[in-house]
C-alpha positions as CSV (number, residue, x, y, z in Angstrom):
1,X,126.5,100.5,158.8
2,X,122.9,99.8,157.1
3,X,122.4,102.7,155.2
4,X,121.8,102.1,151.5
5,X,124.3,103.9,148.6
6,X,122.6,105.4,145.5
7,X,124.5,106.1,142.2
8,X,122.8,107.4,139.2
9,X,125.1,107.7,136.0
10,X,123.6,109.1,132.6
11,X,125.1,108.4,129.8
12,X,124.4,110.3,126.0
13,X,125.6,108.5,123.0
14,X,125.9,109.4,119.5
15,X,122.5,108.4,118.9
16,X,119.6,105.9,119.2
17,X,120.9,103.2,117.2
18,X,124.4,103.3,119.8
19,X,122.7,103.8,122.7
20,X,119.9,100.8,122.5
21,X,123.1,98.5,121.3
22,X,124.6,98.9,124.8
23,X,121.3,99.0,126.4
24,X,120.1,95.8,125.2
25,X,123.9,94.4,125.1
26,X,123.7,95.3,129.3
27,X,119.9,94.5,130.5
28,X,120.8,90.8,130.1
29,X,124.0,90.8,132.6
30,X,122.8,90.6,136.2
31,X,124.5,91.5,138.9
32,X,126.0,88.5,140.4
33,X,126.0,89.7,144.1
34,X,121.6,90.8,144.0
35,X,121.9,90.3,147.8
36,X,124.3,93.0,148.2
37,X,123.5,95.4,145.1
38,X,120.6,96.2,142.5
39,X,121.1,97.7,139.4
40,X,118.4,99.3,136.9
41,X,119.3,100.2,133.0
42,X,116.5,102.7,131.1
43,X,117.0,104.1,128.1
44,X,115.6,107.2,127.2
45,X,116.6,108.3,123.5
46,X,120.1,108.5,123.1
47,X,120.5,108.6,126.8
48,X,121.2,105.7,129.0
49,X,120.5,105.7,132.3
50,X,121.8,103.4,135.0
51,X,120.7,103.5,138.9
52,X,122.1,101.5,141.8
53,X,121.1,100.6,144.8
54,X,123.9,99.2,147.3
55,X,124.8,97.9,150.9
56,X,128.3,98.4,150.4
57,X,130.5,101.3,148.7
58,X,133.3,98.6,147.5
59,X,130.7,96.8,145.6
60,X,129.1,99.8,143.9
61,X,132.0,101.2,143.0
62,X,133.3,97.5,141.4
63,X,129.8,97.6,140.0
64,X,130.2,101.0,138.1
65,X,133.3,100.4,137.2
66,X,132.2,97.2,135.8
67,X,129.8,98.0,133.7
68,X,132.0,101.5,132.0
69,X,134.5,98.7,130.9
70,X,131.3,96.9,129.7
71,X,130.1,100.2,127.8
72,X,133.9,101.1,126.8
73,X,134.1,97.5,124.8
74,X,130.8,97.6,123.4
75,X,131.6,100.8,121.6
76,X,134.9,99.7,120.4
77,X,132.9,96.4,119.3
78,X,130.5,99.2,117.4
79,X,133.3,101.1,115.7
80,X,135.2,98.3,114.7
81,X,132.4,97.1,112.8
82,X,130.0,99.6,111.8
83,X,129.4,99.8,108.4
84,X,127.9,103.3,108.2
């Protein structure tokens, strides 16, 4: 099968300040399998807004789940420590 799998997942955060903390905590992790799976972070606001782009549906769904443990830490990283 050569057919290409698209995923789009929007995220809304609290607000700016959270959302360009996970944004710019993601955009430097690259997928380690680029051959098999592209991934694309924007940030619009207090949205974030992740795209994929895969040959195979086991790696974009490791892939999303991935990165919503990523998310799910950073935000406990951001509670934990925020001061406001």
């Amino acid at each position: 099968m050569n057919d290409i799998l698209n995923a789009q997942l929007t995220i809304p955060f609290a607000n700016e300040k959270h959302a360009k903390i996970v944004y710019e905590t993601l955009r430097v992790d690259q997928e380690p399998r680029k051959n098999l799976i592209q991934r694309q972070l924007s940030l619009q606001s207090n949205l974030l807004i992740i795209n994929w782009s895969a040959k195979e549906s086991r790696i974009l769904r490791v892939s999303c789940q991935s990165i919503l443990e990523h998310i799910n830490s950073i935000l406990n990283t951001i509670q934990a420590f925020e001061l406001d």
